[in-house]
C-alpha positions in Angstrom: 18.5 -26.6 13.2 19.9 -27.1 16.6 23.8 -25.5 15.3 22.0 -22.5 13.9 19.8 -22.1 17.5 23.3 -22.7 18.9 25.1 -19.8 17.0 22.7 -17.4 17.7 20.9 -18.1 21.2 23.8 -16.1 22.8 23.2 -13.2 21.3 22.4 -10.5 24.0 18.7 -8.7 23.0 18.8 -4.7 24.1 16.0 -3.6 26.4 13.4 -1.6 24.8 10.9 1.7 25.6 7.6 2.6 23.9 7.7 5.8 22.1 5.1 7.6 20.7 6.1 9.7 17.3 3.9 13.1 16.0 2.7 14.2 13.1 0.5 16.3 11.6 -3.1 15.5 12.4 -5.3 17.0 10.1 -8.0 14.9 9.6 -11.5 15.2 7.6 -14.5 14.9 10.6 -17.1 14.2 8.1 -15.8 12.0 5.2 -19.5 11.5 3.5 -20.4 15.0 3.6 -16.9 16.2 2.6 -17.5 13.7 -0.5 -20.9 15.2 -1.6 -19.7 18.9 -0.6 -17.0 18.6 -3.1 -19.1 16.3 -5.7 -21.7 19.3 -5.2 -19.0 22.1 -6.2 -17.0 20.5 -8.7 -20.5 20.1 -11.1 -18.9 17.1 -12.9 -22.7 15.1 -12.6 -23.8 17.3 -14.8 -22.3 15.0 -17.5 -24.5 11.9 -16.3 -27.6 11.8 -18.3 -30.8 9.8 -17.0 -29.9 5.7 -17.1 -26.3 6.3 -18.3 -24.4 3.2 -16.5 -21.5 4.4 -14.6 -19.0 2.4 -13.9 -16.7 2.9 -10.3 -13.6 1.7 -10.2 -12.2 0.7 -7.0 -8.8 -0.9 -6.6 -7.0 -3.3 -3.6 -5.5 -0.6 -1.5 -5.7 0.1 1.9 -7.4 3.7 1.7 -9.5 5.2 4.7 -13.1 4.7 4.7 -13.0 3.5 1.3 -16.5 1.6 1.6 -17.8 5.6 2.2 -16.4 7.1 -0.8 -17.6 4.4 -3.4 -21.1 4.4 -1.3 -21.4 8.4 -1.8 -20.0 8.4 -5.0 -22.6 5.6 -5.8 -25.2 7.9 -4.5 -24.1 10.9 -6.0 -24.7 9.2 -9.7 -28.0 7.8 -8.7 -28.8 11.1 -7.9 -28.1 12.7 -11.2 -30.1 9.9 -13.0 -27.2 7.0 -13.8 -26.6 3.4 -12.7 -23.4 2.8 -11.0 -21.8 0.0 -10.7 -18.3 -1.2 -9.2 -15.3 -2.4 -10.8 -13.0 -3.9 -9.7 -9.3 -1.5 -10.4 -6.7 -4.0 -9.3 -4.2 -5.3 -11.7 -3.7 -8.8 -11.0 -4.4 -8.9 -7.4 -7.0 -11.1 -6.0 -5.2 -14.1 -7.6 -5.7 -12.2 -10.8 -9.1 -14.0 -11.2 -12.6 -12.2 -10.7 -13.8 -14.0 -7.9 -11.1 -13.3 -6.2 -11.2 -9.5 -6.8 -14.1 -9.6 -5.5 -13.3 -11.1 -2.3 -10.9 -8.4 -2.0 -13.4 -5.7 -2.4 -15.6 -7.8 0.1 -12.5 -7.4 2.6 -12.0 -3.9 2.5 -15.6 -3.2 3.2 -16.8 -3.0 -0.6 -19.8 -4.9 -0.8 -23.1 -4.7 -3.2 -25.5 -4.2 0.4 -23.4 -1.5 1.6 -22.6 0.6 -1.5 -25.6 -0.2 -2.9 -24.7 -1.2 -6.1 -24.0 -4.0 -7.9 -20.3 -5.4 -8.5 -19.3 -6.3 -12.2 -16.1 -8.2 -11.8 -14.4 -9.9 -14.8 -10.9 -10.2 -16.3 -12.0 -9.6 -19.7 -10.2 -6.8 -21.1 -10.1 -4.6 -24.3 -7.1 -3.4 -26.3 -7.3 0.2 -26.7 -4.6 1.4 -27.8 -0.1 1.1 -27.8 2.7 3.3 -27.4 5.0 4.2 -30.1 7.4 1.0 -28.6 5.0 -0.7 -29.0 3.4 -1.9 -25.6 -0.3 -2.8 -25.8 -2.7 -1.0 -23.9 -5.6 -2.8 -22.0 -8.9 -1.7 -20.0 -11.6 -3.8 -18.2 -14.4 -4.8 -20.8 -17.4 -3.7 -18.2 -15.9 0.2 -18.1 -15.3 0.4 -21.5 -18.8 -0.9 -22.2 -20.2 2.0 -19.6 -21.5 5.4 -20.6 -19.3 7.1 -17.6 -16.0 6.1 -15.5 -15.4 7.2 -12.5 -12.0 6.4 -10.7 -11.6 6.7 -6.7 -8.3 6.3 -5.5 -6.0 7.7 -2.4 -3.0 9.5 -4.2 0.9 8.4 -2.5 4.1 7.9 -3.5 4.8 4.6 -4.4 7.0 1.6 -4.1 9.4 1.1 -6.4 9.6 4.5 -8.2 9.8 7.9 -8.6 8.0 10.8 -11.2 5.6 13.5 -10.9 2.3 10.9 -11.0 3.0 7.6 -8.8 0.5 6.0 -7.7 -2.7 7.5 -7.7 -5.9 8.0 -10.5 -3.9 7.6 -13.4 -2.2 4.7 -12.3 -5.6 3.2 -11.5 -6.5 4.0 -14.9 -3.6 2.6 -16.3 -2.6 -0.3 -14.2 -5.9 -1.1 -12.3 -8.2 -0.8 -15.0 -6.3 -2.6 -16.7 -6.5 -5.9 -15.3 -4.1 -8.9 -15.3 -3.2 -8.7 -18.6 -2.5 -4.3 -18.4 -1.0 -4.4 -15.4 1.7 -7.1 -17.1 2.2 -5.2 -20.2 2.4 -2.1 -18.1 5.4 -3.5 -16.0 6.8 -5.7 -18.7 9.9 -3.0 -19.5 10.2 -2.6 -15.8 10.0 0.0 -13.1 12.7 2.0 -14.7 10.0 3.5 -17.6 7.1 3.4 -15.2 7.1 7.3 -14.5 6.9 7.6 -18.3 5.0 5.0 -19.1 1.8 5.4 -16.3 0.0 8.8 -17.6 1.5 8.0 -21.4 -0.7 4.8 -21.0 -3.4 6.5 -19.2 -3.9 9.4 -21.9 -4.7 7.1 -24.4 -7.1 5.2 -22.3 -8.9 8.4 -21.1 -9.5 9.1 -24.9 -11.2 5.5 -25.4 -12.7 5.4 -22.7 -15.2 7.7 -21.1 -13.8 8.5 -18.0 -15.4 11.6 -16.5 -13.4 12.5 -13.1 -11.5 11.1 -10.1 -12.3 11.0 -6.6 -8.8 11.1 -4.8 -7.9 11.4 -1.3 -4.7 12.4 0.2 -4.1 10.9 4.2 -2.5 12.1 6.9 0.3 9.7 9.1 -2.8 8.5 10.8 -4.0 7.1 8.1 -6.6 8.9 7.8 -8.1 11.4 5.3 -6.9 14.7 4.8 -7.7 16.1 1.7 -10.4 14.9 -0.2 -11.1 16.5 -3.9 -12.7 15.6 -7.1 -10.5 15.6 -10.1 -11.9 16.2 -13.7 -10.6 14.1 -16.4 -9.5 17.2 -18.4 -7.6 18.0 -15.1 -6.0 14.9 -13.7 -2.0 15.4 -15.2 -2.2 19.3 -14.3 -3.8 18.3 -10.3 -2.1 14.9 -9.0 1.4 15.9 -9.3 0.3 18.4 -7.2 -1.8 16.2 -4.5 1.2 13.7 -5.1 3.6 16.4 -3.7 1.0 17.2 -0.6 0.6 13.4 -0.3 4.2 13.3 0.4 4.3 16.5 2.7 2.0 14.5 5.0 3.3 10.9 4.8 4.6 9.1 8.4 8.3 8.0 8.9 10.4 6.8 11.2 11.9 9.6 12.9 15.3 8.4 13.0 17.7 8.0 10.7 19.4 4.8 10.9 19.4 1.5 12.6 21.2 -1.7 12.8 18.3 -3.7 13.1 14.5 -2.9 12.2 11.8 -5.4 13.4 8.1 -5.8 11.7 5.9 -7.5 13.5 3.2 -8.7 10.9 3.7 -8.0 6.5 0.4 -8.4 4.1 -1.3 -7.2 0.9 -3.1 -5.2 3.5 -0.9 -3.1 4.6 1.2 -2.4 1.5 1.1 -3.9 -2.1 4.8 -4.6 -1.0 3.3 -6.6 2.5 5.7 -3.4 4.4 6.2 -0.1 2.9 9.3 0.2 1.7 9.1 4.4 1.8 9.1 3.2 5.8 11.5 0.4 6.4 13.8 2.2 3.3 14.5 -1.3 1.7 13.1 -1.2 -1.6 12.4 -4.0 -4.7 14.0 -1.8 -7.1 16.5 0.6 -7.8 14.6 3.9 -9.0 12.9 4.9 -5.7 14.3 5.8 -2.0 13.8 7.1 1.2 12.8 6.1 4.7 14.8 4.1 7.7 18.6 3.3 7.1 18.4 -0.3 8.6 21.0 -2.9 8.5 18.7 -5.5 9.0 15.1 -6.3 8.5 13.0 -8.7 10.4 9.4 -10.2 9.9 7.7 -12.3 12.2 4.2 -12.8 10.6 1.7 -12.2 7.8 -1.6 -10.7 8.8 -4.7 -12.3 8.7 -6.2 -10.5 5.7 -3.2 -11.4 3.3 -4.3 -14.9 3.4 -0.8 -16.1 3.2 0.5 -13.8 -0.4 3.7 -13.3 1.6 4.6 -10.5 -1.4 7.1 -8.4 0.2 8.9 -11.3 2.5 12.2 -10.7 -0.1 12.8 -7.5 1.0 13.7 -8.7 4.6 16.8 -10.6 5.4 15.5 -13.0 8.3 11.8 -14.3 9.3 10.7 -16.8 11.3 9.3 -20.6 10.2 5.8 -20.0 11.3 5.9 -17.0 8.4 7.6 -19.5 6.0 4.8 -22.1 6.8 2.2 -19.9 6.2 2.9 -18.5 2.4 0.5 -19.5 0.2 3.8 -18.7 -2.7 0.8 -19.3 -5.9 -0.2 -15.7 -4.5 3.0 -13.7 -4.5 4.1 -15.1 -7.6 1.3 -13.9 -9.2 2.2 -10.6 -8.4 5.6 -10.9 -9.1 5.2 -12.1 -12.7 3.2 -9.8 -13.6 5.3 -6.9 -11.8 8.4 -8.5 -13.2 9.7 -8.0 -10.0 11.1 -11.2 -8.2 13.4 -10.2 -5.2 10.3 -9.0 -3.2 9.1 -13.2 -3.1 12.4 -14.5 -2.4 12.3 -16.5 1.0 15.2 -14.6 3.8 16.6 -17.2 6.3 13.9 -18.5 8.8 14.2 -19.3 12.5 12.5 -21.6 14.6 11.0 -18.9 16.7 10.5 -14.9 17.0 13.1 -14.6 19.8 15.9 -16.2 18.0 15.0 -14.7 14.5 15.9 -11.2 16.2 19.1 -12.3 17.5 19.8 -14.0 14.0 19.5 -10.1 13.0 21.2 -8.9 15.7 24.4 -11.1 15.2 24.5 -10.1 12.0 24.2 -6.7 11.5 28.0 -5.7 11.9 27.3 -3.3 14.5 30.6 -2.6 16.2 29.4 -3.2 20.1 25.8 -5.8 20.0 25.2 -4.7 23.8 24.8 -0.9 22.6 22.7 -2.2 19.4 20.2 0.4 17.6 16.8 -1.5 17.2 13.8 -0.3 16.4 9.9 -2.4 17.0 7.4 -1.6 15.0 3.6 -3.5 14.2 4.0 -2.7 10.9 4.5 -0.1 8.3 0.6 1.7 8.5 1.4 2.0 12.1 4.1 3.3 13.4 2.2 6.0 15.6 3.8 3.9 18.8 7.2 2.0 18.0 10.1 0.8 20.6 13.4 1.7 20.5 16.4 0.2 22.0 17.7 1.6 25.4 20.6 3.1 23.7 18.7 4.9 21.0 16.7 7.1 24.2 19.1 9.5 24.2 18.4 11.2 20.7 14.5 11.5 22.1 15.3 14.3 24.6 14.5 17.8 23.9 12.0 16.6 20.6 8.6 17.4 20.6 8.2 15.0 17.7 8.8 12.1 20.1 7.5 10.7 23.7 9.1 8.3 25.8 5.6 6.3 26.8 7.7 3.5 29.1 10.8 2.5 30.6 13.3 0.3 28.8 12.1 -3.4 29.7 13.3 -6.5 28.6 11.8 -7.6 25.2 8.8 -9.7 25.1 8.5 -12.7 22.9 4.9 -14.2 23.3 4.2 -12.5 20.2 1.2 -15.2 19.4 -0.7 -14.4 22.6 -0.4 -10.7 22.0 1.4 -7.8 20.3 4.3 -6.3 21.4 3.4 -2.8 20.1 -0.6 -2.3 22.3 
C-alpha cells in the first residue's frame, strides 16, 4: 500500500468550522401521556374483549422512545382486558433468525421487564394470500394466531423509493410482519413495484389477519417525536399518505446543495436500514428515489457499535478506511441484500490505511477544478447532522441565514478519530 499512501498523502486537506443547522423543533413533552391521550380518543380498545391475545408488532428501526410506545400501548390492552405480547416486525433483520430479532429488540430498549410483556419471536410464517402476478404473501405465525394486531411504527420516506405509502404501518404489515421469507417475496420484483406492491400486499393481509389499528409517529429533524396518532385499520391507506407527506415536511437535510466531498464519520443498521440515509447523503441503492446532498464523493470511516459489524450500506460510498473493512461481519449485510435484491449497497469502496488519508483519497478524486478551494462537508452521521463542519471555502454561503450558525473558526482537521469524535 505504500504507492497508494504515496499518491494521495499530498493531497492538501481544507480547514474546517463547526456549524450548527435549524429546523423546526416541535417536539411532543410527554410521549406516554400523548400515547394514552390519543389511545383514550381514538376508542379503538373497545374492540379488545377480556383475555383476547394481542399481538404488537415492533420492527428494527431507530424510532424515538420506542421502548415507551410499545410499553403504553402494552398497558393500554391490559387495560381493556387483553394479553399483549410483542412481535418482532422486521423482515429479515436480526440475521433473519428469531434470536437474533430478539437481540435487536433488546437493543433498542424492547425488553419483556420493561414493556411488560412477553416477546414471541419466531420465523415461522403463514401464507395468506398472492397478488394477481402471482407473488406469495406471508405473515408471522404468532400474529396470525392472535385475536388482535396492533402495528407501531414511525412513518418516513424511505430509501430506495418513492409512492404515496413508503415506509410506515403498511409496510410493517407487509414487509415486517412478514418475516424473512415476506420480506424476500416482497422485494423479489424489485424496488421498481414496491410503491404498488406495499399496501396491495398489505390489504390482503389486513383481511387475514386481525389487525385492529396503528400507532404511528411522525419526528422532527431532532429526531424526536412530533406527531404522534393512532390509526384505525379501516383508515390506514386514507391517513399515512397524509402523515407520509408531514413526515417529509419535517425531515433534516443538509442545507446545502452540493459538495465535492461528503464525510460520515460512523454507518450502522442503527442509524438507517441503509447504515447512512441516503435521503441525507443523496446517494441512493436504486434508481426510483432521490433527493438530499449533491456530493461527488462519499467517505466512511467506521461502523457504530450497535451494527455489530452488518456494514449494509458501505456500497453506497466510494472510499473507507481498513479499520471499517476489517470490521464487516459480510454474513450480516448479505443477508439483507438477498433478501432486498439489492447488492450495490454491500459492495466494498476502496479502503485506506487510515482516516486521514481515506479523505484525501476523496479529495484527489473528486474532479474539483481547484483542491485548495475544495467544498467538504463533516458530518457524525446521517441521524445527526444538527452540528456538521464545512470547509473554509463553503463559509461564505452561511452569512445572512438564519438557518445556519458559524459555532467555530476554520481549524485544521483533526484525525484522532478513535480517541474522540470530530463532530462533539
Amino acid at each position: 500500500m505504500e504507492t497508494v499512501n504515496r499518491l494521495v498523502r499530498d493531497t492538501p486537506i481544507p480547514r474546517m468550522a463547526k456549524v450548527r443547522q435549524r429546523f423546526n423543533d416541535t417536539e411532543i413533552p410527554d410521549v406516554s401521556e400523548e400515547v394514552r391521550e390519543q389511545i383514550r380518543e381514538s376508542g379503538v380498545l373497545s374492540s379488545i374483549s377480556e383475555r383476547d391475545q394481542v399481538a404488537l408488532a415492533v420492527g428494527s428501526r431507530g424510532v424515538a422512545d420506542l421502548p415507551i410506545l410499545v410499553r403504553e400501548v402494552a398497558r393500554a390492552v391490559k387495560s381493556a382486558g387483553g394479553v399483549p405480547f410483542v412481535v418482532p416486525a422486521m423482515g429479515s433483520h436480526g440475521g433473519a433468525t428469531a434470536e437474533g430479532q430478539i437481540k435487536v429488540l433488546e437493543q433498542l430498549g424492547v425488553t419483556e421487564e420493561f414493556v411488560g410483556s412477553p416477546i414471541k419471536s419466531s420465523m415461522d410464517v403463514v401464507e395468506v394470500g398472492s397478488l394477481p402476478n402471482g407473488l406469495p404473501i406471508f405473515t408471522d405465525k404468532n400474529a396470525y394466531q392472535a385475536d388482535k394486531v396492533i402495528v407501531i411504527n414511525r412513518i418516513k420516506p424511505h430509501t430506495a423509493f418513492r409512492g404515496p405509502i413508503e415506509s410506515g404501518l403498511m409496510k410493517m404489515i407487509t414487509i415486517g410482519l412478514g418475516k424473512q421469507r415476506g420480506a424476500e417475496a416482497a422485494h423479489s420484483y424489485g424496488f421498481k413495484y414496491m410503491a404498488d406492491h406495499v399496501p396491495e400486499m398489505a390489504k390482503i393481509v389486513m383481511d387475514k389477519t386481525p389487525v385492529i389499528f396503528g400507532l404511528g409517529t411522525i419526528e422532527n429533524a431532532y429526531d424526536r417525536p412530533a406527531k404522534i396518532i393512532v390509526v384505525p385499520a379501516d383508515k390506514m391507506f386514507e391517513v399515512e399518505p397524509e402523515l407520509l407527506l408531514e413526515a417529509k415536511r419535517l425531515m433534516p437535510r443538509i442545507l446545502f446543495d452540493t459538495a465535492d466531498v461528503l464525510v460520515v464519520d460512523e454507518l450502522g443498521k442503527d442509524i438507517s436500514g441503509d447504515g447512512m440515509d441516503p435521503n441525507i447523503t443523496g446517494n441512493y441503492a436504486t434508481p426510483y428515489a432521490s433527493g438530499g446532498l449533491d456530493a461527488k464523493r462519499i467517505v466512511v470511516l467506521g461502523l457504530t457499535e450497535k451494527t455489530h459489524g452488518n456494514a449494509n450500506g458501505i456500497g453506497l460510498a466510494d472510499i473507507t478506511t481498513k479499520r471499517v473493512f476489517d470490521s464487516i461481519d459480510f454474513a450480516q449485510g448479505y443477508a439483507n441484500a438477498l433478501t432486498s435484491t439489492v447488492v450495490g449497497t454491500v459492495k466494498v469502496p476502496m479502503f485506506l490505511q487510515t482516516e486521514e488519508l481515506a479523505v484525501k483519497a476523496a479529495i484527489k478524486t473528486c474532479n474539483a477544478l481547484d483542491l485548495s478551494e475544495v467544498r467538504m462537508i463533516r458530518i457524525r452521521n446521517t441521524l445527526d447532522i444538527k452540528d456538521i463542519w464545512i470547509s473554509e471555502s463553503m463559509l461564505p454561503e452561511t452569512e445572512g441565514r438564519d438557518d445556519l450558525e458559524m459555532l467555530t473558526r476554520p481549524d485544521d482537521p483533526d484525525f484522532s478519530w478513535l480517541e474522540k469524535s470530530y463532530i462533539k
